[in-house]
TORDOLUM-666476 format. One line per 3 residues: number of its first residue (from 0); for each residue x, y, z of C-alpha. Coordinates in steps of 0.25 Angstrom, whole numbers, m for minus. Example, Ala and Ser with C-alpha at 12.3 -4.5 7.8 and 13.67 -1.06 7.14 Angstrom:
<pts>
0 = 49,m18,31; 55,m4,29
</pts>
This chain:
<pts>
0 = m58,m176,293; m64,m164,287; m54,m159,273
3 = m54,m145,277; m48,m147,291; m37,m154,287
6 = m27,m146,281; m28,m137,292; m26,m150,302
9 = m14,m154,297; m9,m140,294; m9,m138,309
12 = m4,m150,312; 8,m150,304; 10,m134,311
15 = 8,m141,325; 20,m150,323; 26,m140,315
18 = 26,m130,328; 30,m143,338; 42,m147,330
21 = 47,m133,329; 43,m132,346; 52,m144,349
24 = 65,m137,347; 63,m125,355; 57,m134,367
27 = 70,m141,367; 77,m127,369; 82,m131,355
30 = 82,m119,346; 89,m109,354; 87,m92,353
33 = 86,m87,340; 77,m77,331; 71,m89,322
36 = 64,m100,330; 58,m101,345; 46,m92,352
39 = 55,m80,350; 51,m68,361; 59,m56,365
42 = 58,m64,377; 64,m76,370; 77,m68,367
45 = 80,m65,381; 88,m78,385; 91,m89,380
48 = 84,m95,393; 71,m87,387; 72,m94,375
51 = 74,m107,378; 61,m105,387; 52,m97,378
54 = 56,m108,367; 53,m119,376; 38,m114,382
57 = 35,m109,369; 37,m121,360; 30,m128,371
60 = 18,m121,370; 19,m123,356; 21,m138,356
63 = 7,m139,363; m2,m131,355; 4,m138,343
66 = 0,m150,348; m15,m143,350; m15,m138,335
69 = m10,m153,331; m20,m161,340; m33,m149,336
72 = m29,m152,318; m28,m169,321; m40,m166,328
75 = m47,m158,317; m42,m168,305; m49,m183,313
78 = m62,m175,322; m73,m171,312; m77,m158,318
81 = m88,m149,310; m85,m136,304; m74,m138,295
84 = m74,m125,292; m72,m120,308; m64,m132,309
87 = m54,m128,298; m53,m115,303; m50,m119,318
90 = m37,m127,313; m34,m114,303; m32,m108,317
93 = m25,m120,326; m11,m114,323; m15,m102,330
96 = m16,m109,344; 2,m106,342; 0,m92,348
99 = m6,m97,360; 9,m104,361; 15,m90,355
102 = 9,m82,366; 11,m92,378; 28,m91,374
105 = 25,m76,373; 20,m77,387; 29,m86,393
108 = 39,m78,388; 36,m66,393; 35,m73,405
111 = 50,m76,404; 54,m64,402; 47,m57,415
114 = 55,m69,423
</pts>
């Protein structure tokens, strides 16, 4: 376990459970329209049928690549990889892997909307 890689390790891991305990509600249709909390699109607003769907896919997708930025830091705190330096930069960007979700909601609620 190299020193420089592990603040950046467990800094994404706490941010991958951080992101899936604040996905679980608004999978369970639990957090209903509002202007605070939830994938909010124009396309969110349109129904309360919308929302709960946007909401639900979106958190989905979330949950998933949460659980890719948490398995990629374990991995980088117990493999020895060389390059710490490329290494510790690689997990300054892991949290960036959250607008592949971002646009695949964006998508799917566009596809919504067209229905």
């Amino acid at each position: 376990m190299e020193t420089g890689t592990v603040i950046p390790a467990v800094s994404n891991i706490f941010f991958g459970i951080l992101i899936i305990v604040f996905s679980i509600p608004l999978m369970k249709n639990k957090i209903g329209m509002n202007h605070w909390y939830g994938i909010r699109f124009r396309e969110s607003f349109e129904s309360a049928d919308n929302w709960y769907k946007i909401n639900r896919y979106g958190a989905g997708r979330m949950v998933r690549y949460s659980i890719v930025i948490i398995a990629v830091s374990i991995m980088a705190l117990f493999v020895p990889l060389p390059g710490g330096r490329i290494l510790q930069l690689a997990l300054a960007c892991v949290p960036f892997l959250m607008v592949i979700p971002a646009i695949e909601s964006w998508l799917y609620a566009k596809k919504l909307s067209f229905k």
